[in-house]
ZAMARGU-4260 file (C-alpha; in steps of 0.2 Angstrom, whole numbers, plus 5000, padded with zeros to 4 digits):
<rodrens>
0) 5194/4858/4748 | 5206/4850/4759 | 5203/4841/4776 | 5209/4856/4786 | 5199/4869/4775
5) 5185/4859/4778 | 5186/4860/4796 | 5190/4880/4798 | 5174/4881/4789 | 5165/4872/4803
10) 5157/4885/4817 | 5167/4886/4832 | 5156/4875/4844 | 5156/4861/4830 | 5175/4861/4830
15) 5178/4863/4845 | 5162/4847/4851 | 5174/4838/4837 | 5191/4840/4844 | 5181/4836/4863
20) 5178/4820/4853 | 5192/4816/4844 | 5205/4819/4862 | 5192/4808/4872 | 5194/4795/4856
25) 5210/4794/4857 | 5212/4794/4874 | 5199/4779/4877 | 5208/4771/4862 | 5223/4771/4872
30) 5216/4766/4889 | 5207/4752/4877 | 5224/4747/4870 | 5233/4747/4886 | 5218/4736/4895
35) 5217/4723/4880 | 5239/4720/4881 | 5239/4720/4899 | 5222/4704/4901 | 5230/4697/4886
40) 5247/4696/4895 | 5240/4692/4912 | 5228/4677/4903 | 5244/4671/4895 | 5259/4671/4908
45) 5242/4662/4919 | 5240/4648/4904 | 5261/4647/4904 | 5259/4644/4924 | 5246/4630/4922
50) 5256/4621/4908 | 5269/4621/4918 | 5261/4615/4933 | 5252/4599/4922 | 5259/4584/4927
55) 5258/4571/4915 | 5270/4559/4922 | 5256/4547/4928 | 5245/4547/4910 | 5266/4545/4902
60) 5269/4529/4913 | 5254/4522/4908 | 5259/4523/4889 | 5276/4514/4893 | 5269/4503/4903
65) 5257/4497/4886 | 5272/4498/4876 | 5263/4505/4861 | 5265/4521/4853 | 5249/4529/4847
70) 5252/4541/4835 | 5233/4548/4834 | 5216/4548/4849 | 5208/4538/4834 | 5221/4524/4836
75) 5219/4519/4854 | 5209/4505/4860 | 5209/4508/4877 | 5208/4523/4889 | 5226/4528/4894
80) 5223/4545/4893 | 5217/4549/4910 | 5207/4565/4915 | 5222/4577/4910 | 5212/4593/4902
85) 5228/4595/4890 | 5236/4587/4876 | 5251/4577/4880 | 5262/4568/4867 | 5280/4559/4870
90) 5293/4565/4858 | 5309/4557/4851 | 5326/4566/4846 | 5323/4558/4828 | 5307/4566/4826
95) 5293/4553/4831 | 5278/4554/4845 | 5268/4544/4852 | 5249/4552/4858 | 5246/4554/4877
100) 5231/4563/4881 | 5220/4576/4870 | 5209/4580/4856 | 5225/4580/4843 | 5243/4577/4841
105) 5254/4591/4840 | 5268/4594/4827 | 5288/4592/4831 | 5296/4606/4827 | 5316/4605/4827
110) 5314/4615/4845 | 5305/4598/4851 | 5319/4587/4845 | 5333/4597/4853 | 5324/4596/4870
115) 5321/4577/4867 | 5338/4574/4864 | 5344/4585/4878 | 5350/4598/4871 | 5340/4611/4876
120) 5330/4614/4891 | 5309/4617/4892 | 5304/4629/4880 | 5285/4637/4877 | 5280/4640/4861
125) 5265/4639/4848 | 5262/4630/4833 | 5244/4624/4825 | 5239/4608/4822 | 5236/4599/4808
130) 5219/4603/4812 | 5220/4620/4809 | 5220/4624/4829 | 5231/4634/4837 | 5240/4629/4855
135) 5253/4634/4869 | 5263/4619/4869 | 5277/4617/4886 | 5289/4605/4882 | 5301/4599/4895
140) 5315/4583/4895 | 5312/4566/4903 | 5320/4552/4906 | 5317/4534/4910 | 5324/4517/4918
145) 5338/4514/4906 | 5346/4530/4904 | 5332/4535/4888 | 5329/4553/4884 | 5313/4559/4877
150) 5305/4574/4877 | 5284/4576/4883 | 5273/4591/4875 | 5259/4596/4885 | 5249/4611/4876
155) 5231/4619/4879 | 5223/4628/4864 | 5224/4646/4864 | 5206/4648/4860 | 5204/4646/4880
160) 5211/4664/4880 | 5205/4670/4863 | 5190/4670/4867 | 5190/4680/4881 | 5202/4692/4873
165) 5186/4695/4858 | 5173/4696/4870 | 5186/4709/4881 | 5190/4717/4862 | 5169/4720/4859
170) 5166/4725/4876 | 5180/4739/4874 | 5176/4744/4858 | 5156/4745/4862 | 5161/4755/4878
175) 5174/4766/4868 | 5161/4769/4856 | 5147/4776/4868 | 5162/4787/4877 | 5165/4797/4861
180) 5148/4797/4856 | 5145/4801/4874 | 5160/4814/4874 | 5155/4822/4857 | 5138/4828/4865
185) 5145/4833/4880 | 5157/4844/4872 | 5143/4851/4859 | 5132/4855/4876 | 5148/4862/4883
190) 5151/4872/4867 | 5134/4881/4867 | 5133/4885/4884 | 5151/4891/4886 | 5148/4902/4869
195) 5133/4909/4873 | 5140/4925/4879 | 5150/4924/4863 | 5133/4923/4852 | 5127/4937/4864
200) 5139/4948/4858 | 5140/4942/4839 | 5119/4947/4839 | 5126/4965/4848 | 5137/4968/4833
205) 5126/4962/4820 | 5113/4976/4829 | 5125/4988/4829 | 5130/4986/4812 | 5113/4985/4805
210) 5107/4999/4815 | 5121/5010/4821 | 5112/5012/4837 | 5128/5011/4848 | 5118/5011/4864
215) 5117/4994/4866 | 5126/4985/4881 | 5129/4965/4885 | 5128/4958/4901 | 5145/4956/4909
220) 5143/4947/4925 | 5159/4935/4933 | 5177/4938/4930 | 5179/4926/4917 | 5187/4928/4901
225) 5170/4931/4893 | 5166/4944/4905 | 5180/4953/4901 | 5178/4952/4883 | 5159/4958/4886
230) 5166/4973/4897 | 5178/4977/4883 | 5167/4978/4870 | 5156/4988/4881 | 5166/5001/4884
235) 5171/5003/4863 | 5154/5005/4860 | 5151/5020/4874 | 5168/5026/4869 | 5162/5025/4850
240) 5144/5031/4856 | 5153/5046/4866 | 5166/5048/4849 | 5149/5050/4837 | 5140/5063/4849
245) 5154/5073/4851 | 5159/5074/4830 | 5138/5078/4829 | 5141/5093/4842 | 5156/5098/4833
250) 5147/5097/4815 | 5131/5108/4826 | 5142/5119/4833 | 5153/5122/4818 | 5138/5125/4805
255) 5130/5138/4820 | 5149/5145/4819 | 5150/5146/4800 | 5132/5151/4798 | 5137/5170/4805
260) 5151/5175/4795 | 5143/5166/4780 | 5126/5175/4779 | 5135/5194/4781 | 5147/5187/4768
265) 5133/5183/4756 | 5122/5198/4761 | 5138/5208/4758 | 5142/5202/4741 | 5123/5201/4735
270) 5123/5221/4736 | 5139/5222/4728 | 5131/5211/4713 | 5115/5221/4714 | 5124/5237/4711
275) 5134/5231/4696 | 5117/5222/4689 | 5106/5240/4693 | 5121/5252/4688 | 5117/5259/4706
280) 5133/5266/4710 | 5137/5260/4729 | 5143/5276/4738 | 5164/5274/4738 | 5163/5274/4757
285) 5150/5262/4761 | 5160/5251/4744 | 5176/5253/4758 | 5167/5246/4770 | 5158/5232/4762
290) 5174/5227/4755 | 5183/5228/4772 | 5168/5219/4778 | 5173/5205/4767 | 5189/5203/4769
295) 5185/5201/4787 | 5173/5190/4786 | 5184/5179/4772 | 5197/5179/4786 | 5186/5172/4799
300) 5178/5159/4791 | 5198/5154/4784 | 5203/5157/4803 | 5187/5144/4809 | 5191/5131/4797
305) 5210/5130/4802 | 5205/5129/4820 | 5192/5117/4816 | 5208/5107/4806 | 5218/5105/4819
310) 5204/5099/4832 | 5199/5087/4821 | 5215/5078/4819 | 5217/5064/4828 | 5229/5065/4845
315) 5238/5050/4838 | 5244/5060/4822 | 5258/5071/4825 | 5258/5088/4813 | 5279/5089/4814
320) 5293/5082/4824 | 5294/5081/4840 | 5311/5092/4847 | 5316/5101/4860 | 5309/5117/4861
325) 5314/5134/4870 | 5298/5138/4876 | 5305/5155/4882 | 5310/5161/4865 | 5294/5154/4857
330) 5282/5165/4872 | 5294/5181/4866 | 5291/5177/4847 | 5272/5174/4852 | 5273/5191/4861
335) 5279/5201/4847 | 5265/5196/4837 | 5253/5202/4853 | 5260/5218/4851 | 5255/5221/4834
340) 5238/5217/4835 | 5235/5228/4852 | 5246/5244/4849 | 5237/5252/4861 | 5239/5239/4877
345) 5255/5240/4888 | 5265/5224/4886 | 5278/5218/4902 | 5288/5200/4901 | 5299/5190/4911
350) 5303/5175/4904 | 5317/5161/4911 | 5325/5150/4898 | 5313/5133/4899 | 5315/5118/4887
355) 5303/5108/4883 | 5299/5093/4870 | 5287/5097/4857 | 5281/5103/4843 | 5285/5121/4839
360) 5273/5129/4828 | 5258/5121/4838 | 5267/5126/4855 | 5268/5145/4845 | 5251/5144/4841
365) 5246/5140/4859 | 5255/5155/4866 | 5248/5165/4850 | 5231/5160/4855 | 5230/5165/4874
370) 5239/5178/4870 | 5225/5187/4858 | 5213/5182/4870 | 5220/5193/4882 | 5219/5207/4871
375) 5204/5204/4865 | 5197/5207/4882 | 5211/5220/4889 | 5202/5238/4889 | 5212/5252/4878
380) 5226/5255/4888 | 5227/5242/4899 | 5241/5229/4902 | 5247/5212/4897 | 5259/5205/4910
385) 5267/5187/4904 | 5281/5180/4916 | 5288/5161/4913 | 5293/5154/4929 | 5296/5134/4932
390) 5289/5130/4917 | 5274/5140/4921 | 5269/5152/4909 | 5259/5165/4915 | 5247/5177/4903
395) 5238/5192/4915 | 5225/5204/4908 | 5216/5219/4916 | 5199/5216/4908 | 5184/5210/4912
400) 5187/5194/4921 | 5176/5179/4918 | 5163/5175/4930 | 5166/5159/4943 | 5151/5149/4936
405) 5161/5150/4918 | 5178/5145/4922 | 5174/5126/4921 | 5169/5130/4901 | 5182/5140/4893
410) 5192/5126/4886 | 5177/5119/4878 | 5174/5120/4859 | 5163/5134/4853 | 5160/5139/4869
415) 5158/5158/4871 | 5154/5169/4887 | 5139/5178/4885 | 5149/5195/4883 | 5162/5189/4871
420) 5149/5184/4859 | 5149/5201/4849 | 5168/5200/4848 | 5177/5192/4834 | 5182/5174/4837
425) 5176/5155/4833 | 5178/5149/4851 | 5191/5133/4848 | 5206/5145/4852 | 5206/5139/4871
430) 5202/5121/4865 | 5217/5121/4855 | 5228/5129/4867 | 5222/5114/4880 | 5224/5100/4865
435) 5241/5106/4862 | 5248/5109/4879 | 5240/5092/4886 | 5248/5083/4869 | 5266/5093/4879
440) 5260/5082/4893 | 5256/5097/4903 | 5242/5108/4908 | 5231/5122/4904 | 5218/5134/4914
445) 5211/5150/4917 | 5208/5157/4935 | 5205/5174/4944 | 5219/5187/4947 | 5229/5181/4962
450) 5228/5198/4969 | 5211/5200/4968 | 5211/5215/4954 | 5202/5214/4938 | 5205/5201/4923
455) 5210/5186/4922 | 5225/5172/4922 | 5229/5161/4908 | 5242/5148/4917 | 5252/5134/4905
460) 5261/5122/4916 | 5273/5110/4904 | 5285/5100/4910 | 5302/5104/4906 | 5322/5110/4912
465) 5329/5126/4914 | 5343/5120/4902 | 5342/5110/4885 | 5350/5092/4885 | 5368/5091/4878
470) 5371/5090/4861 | 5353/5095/4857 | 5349/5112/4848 | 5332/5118/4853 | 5319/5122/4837
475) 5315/5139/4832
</rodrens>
């Protein structure tokens, strides 16, 4: 498994108290860095300043003065050196020195020589004595009585900044250690506390999952990005809860619904069965009738499970294209249809040309719908008045009328006044006629007469012109 598979496998509060760690790492590794440069530089230009400031001249006058060239401290036999805290050696443009002052005698390099023999003026620079020691040597040209050019080396051992520099470099490294170790802790601490509402909500889900039990609700306190996150998931599950108690009322009220037709239905064709297992003849009369009895209760329970179809697919999908539709043409289609089925009732129009975008055969199937309501409750001989004004369509009865206290239930599934409930029917006509014209973006509802008289008003507002858009041919 590679580094980075390793480290997606990591919980979240382990990755993230890692990457706390690793950024306060890096960034104390560069403070650490910057720190160490910068004391090294300062301790370095501070030892340059000091060499530079040595003056050797008197310990150097003393030599010349002897008039013999010591090449090593173990050579000389008396004190010339002084109380100089460096080493000091004379150097010669051929190469030679004579030992000043110090522990040791450095090494000429060519640098050294040029600068003895004038060619070149003080120069700094390190070199390691034979010793194995390494030192900051300042050399600088001098001359004597006489016109001689030499050159003096005065050096200091870098070990007086070296060591500091180590101890600087533990001290760092000992502080950097605890800060990340420091830092790591801090950002697990961090970690739990800021995920806790995260663990909340993982040990909700895990509930729900295991239980299915959708009632269940998180604290969302603040107006943090957790909060909101605990908000949102609170309103999927009442959303979800909501979603599950309406599809167990719908599968209640659609077994109630299919119970009916499907008992008479069975009853029906069990003394049809009974007659041909007896050889009981069934009266042809009373056979007409069971038959017809049937066939209408066939046609009911196919009429209940298309309405139950439609109400059950989801808003989102779509049953055909959307187009423009000549609402006008499709109320006079839908009125045609009316006519059939109530012979008897008197039928008036007035529809205006409207256009609407939608789909056609569910917009037809609205209309159809309020449409046979209203002769289902219209009283032999009555009227059906339909006017489309606006884009208000307009369906008048003559019947009963439904009481005040009703009105707010009509468009509710399976819902059935009290003296509709011995007419034929499954009670999702009106529901579909809302789903569809809300889908239309408009609206759907049932009031009084306007004029006070008997029966009632189905009113379908949709948005829409009295013309069709250019270039557009409405659907039929």
């Amino acid at each position: 498994m590679s580094p980075a598979a390793r480290f997606r496998a990591l919980p979240l509060r382990s990755r993230l108290a890692l990457l706390v760690a690793v950024a306060v790492a890096v960034a104390v590794a560069g403070v650490a860095a910057v720190s160490w440069v910068m004391v090294r530089t300062q301790l370095r230009d501070q030892l340059d300043r000091s060499l530079m400031a040595t003056n050797p001249n008197p310990e150097v006058g003393r030599v010349l003065e002897v008039g013999r060239c010591v090449t090593r401290p173990a050579e000389s036999k008396q004190d010339i050196a002084g109380n100089l805290n460096a080493t000091v050696q004379i150097v010669t443009a051929q190469g030679g020195h004579c030992w000043v002052s110090g522990p040791a005698t450095l090494p000429v390099t060519a640098v050294d020589q040029e600068i003895a023999a004038g060619k070149r003026r003080a120069t700094l620079q390190d070199v390691t004595t034979s010793d194995g020691v390494d030192m900051r040597v300042y050399t600088t040209p001098a001359q004597v009585s006489g016109g001689r050019v030499f050159g003096i080396s005065i050096a200091k051992p870098l070990a007086d900044i070296d060591k500091p520099l180590s101890t600087l470099a533990w001290v760092l490294l000992f502080v950097s250690g605890v800060g990340v170790v420091g830092a790591g802790a801090a950002g697990l601490w961090v970690a739990r506390t800021g995920l806790r509402p995260v663990d909340e909500l993982t040990d909700a889900v895990e509930h729900i999952a295991r239980t299915e039990d959708l009632t269940v609700r998180i604290p969302d306190e603040g107006d943090d990005e957790i909060a909101r996150l605990s908000r949102s998931f609170n309103s999927m599950t009442a959303a979800l809860a909501s979603s599950q108690e309406r599809q167990a009322q719908l599968i209640a009220d659609a077994g109630h619904e299919l119970r009916t037709p499907l008992t008479s239905l069975r009853t029906n064709i069990e003394l049809l069965a009974r007659s041909e297992d007896t050889g009981r003849a069934i009266p042809p009369e009373d056979r007409r009738e069971l038959l017809a009895s049937v066939k209408a209760q066939m046609t009911e329970l196919a009429a209940l499970i298309g309405d139950l179809q439609e109400l059950s697919r989801p808003d989102a999908v779509s049953p055909g294209p959307l187009g423009v539709v000549a609402l006008h043409e499709v109320a006079g289609t839908a009125l045609s249809r009316a006519r059939l089925r109530g012979p008897e009732l008197d039928f008036s129009s007035a529809l205006e040309p409207w256009y609407v975008r939608g789909e056609a055969p569910a917009l037809e199937r609205a209309v159809v719908n309020v449409l046979d309501n209203a002769v289902k409750f219209s009283p032999p001989g009555g009227r059906v008045e339909v006017t489309l004004r606006a884009g208000e369509l307009t369906v008048r009865d003559h019947g009963p009328g439904i009481p005040a206290e009703d009105l707010p239930h009509v468009f509710e599934r399976f819902w059935r006044s009290p003296s509709a409930r011995a007419l034929p029917g499954s009670g999702l006509g009106l529901s579909i006629v809302a789903r569809t014209v809300q889908r239309a973006g408009g609206t759907a509802r049932l009031r009084a007469a306007r004029d006070g008289g008997p029966g009632t008003e189905a009113v379908l507002r949709i948005p829409g012109a009295p013309a069709p858009p250019p270039s557009v041919v409405p659907d039929q």
